[in-house]
N, C-alpha and C positions, 0 to 999 in steps of 0.2 A: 462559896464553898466548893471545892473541889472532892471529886471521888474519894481519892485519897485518903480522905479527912470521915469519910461516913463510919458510922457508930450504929448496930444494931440498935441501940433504941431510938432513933430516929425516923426506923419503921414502926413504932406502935400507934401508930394511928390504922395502921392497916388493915386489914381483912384478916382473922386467924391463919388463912391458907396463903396467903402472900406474905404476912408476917413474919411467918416460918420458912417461908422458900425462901425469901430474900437474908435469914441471920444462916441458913445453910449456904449462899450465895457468895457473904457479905466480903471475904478475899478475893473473890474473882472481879465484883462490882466496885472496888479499891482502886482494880489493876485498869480500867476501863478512861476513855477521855471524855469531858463533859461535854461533848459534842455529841454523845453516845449512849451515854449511860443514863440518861434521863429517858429516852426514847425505849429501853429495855425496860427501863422503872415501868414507862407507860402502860405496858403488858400486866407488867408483872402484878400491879394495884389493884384490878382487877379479876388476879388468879382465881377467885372465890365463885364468880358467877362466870366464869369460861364454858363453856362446853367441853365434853372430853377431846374432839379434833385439836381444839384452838391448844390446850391444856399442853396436848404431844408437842404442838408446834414451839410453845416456850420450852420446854423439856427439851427439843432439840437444841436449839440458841440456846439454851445454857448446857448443854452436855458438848458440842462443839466447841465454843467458849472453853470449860475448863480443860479442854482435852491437847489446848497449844500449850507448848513450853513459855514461858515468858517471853523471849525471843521472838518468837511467833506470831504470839498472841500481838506485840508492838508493830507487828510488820502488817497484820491485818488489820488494827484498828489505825492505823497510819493515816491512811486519808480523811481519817474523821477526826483526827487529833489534828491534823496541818488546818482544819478550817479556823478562822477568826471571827469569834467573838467578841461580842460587844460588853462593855463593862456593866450595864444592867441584868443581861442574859446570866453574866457570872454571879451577879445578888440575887440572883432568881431561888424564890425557896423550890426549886427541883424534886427534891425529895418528897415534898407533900403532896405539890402540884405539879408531876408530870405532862400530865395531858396541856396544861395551860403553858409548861414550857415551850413543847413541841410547837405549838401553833405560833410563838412568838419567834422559834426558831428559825420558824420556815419566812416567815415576813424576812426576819432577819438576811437569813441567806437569799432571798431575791432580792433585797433591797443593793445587797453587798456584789450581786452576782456570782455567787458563789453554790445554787443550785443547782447547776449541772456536773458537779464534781461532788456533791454530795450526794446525789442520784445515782451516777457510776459507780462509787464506793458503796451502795446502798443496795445494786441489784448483785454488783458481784459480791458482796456478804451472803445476800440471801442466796446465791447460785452455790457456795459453799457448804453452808448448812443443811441444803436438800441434801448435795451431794455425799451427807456425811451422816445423814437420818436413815436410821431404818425404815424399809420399805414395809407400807401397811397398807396390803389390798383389801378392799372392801370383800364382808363376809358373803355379799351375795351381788349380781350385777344391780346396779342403778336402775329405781325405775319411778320417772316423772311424768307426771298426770294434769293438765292444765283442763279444767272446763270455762268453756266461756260464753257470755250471749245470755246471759239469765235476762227474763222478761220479754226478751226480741220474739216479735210473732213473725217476720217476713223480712229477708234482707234480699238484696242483690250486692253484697260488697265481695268481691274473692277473697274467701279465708285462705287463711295457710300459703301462701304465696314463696315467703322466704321458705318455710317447710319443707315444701313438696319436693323440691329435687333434693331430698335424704330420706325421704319413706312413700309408703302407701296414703293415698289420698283415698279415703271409702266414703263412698255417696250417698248410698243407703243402708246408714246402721239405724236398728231398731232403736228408739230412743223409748220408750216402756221397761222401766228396773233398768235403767243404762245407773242410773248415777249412784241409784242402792249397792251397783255391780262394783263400780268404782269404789266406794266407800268401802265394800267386803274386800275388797283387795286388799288395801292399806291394812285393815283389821288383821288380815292371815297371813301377810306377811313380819307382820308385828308382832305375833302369834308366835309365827313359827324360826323368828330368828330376831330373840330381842336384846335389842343391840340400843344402849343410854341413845337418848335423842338421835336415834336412827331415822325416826318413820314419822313426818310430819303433816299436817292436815290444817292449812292455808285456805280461810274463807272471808270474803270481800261483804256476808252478810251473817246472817244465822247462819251456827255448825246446823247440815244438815241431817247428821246422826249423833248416835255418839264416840267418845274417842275414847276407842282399845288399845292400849299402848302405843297410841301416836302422841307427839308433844302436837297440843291443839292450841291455835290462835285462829282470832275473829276480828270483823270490824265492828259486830255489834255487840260483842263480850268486852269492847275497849270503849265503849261507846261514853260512859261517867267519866275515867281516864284523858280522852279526847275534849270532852266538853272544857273539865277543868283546866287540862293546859290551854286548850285557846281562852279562857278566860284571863291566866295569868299572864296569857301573850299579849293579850289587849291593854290587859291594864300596865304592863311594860310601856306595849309602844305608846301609851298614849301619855304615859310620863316623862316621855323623851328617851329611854333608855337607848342609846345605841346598840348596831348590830352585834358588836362583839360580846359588849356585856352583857345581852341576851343570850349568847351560842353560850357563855361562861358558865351561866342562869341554868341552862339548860343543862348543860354537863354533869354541876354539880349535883342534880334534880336526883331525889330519891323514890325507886314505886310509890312507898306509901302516903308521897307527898302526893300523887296522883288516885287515891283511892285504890291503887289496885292492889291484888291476891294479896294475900299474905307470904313473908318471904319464907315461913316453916310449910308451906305448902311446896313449893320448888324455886329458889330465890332464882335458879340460871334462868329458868324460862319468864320469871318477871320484870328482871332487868331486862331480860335481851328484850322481851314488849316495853318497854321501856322507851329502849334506844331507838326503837320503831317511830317512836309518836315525836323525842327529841331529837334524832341525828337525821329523819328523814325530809325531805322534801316535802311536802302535800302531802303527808302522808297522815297527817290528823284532820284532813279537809275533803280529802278523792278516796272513795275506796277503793279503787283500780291502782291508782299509785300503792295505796296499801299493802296492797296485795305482792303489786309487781317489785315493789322492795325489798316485802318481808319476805317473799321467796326467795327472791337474793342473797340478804344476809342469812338465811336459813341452811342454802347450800356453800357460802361462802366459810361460815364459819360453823356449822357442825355438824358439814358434810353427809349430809343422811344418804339413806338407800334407798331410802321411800319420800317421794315429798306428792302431796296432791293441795296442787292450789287452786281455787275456785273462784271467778271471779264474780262480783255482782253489779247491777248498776250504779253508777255515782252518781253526785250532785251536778247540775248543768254549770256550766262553768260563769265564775262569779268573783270579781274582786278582791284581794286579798283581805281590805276592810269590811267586804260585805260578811267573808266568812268568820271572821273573826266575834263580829257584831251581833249577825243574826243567830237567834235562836232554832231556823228550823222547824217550825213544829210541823209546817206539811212543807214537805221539799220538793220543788222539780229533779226526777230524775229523766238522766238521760241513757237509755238503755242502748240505743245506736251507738252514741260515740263509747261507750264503754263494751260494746262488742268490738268495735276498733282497736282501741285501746286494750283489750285481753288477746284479742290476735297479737298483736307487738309485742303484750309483756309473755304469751306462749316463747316466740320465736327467742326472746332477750334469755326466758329460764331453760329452755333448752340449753341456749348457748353457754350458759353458766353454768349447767351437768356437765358439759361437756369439757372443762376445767378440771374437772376432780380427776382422780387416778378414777382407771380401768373405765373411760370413755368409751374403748372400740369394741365395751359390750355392756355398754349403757342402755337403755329402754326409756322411749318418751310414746307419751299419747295425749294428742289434744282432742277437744270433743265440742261441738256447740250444743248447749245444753238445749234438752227438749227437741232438739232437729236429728235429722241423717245426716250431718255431715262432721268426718271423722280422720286425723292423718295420724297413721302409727309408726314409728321408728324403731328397728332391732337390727341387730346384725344379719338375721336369714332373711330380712324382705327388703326385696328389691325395689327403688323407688317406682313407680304407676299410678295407674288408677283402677279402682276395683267398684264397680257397679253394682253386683249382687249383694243379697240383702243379707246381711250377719246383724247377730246379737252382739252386746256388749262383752257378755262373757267369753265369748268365740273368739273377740275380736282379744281381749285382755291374754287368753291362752297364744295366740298366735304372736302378741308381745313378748309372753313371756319365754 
């Protein structure tokens, strides 16, 4: 089937809020080339459990869209209409299954060679659309909190390495009420400028408070979640299922098929846990992977002001059929290599704050937890090292 040919009820399988965005749509998605227009569906299907960031980003792509004259609109989707398609791609039910077009698509075009031309026409779309989106500065500057090192009594490893040549390195921060300091932070900034899934609180174990206007995720609030998919993974791979039919498997997967929240609770925030335990790497096995993902997609897709991710120890590393298989009940942790491993994913979520608009007065602080060692980032402080002894909250003021 061809765009063309689409008929508003061909979306009712959808989501209410994509339903309706795509029969407000449904002339501009006509005008589009089937090289194309599945890959906006793949958003679009989703509209329901977006975050408000991701929400603006499709509202831009379709406000750009219908804002070409016809003319236009053919001149820019030009390079996506010239690719060739294969005659299965063209049977493809698109309309329902998006997501599962895309990923055939893309086989397709490396098989054909024909991904590098589809990647050119793919950045300079998106270089047009920023270029034609309103500007949305964040209500207040960016400010990222990583702690790491839980359980570590004594290390010699250099923290903060990548860090240090962009902030203060502090040697001796008081670590008594450091982390309650940290906690009250995200709280009063949540407080004082509440802004939909702005201000997030990211933990690799038990939340260590509770969550005031933050969207709160856990490794051990997912812990049922996590069990049951590795069980469904197991009994997959051990049926034979191949990899792709398991990513399918997986895609398809609804929260409640995983035990979790209820979606009249907050359905964004349960799929996006969701996509955590399905889209991620190791990320239903390592709690540091956990972590270091969900922080990712967290600033990737709903660009908060506030994010504090905490890391905690993970499981000592182990076979993929061991993790799969074993139960667990007393686990070796390994709290060294995930003090490693939270330094890297520090240095990796820095770098990902530093993507969003209004970076060059962004605010990051990492912390090892229960020690004096501490590096802070702001625009007024000059990279060093600072020796004397400060509190947490001293140190948080001079972030902020």
């Amino acid at each position: 089937m061809l765009p063309s040919e689409l008929t508003v009820e061909q979306f009712s399988p959808y989501p209410p809020e994509a339903k309706r965005t795509a029969a407000d749509n449904i002339g501009l998605l006509r005008q589009l080339p089937l090289a194309f227009a599945p890959l906006l569906l793949r958003e679009l299907i989703v509209y329901d459990w977006k975050f408000p960031a991701e929400r603006n980003e499709l509202e831009d792509q379709l406000a750009y869209l219908r804002s070409l004259a016809a003319p236009e609109l053919r001149r820019v989707m030009a390079p996506f209409a010239g690719l060739t398609l294969s005659p299965q791609l063209e049977r493809f039910d698109w309309v329902t299954l998006p997501g599962q077009f895309s990923e055939s698509l893309t086989a397709h075009l490396w098989a054909t060679h024909q991904v590098d031309g589809f990647r050119t026409a793919a950045v300079e779309y998106m270089a047009r659309v920023r270029a034609a989106a309103p500007h949305r500065p964040a209500p207040i500057p960016r400010l990222g909190i990583v702690i790491i090192g839980q359980g570590v009594e004594t290390n010699r490893y250099p923290l903060f390495r990548r860090l240090r040549a962009h902030g203060i390195y502090y040697t001796r921060v008081h670590p008594v009420g450091a982390l309650a300091a940290l906690l009250g932070a995200v709280a009063d900034r949540a407080s004082a400028h509440q802004v939909p899934y702005g201000h997030w609180y990211i933990d690799g174990g038990e939340l260590a408070g509770p969550c005031r206007g933050a969207a709160c995720v856990s490794w051990s609030g997912l812990a049922r979640a996590r069990q049951t998919l590795l069980d469904r993974m197991g009994r997959a791979m051990n049926s034979g299922t191949g990899s792709e039919a398991l990513r399918t498997m997986l895609a398809q997967m609804d929260p409640s098929e995983l035990g979790m929240r209820s979606a009249r609770e907050d359905a964004v925030l349960s799929r996006f846990e969701m996509t955590l335990l399905t889209e991620g790497s190791g990320t239903q096995m390592y709690s540091t992977t956990f972590v270091q993902w969900a922080a990712r997609e967290a600033l990737r897709r709903a660009q908060p002001v506030t994010l504090l991710a905490r890391f905690a120890p993970r499981l000592r590393e182990l076979s993929l059929g061991e993790l799969i298989s074993e139960k667990h009940d007393t686990p070796a942790l390994d709290p060294m290599g995930s003090l490693i491993d939270g330094d890297m994913g520090a240095w990796y979520t820095w770098l990902n704050q530093q993507r969003l608009s209004g970076a060059d007065q962004s605010r990051f602080l990492v912390w090892f937890e229960d020690h004096s060692e501490a590096l802070a980032i702001a625009p007024a402080l000059k990279p060093g090292v600072v020796s004397e002894p400060v509190e947490m909250k001293d140190l948080l003021a001079r972030v902020a």
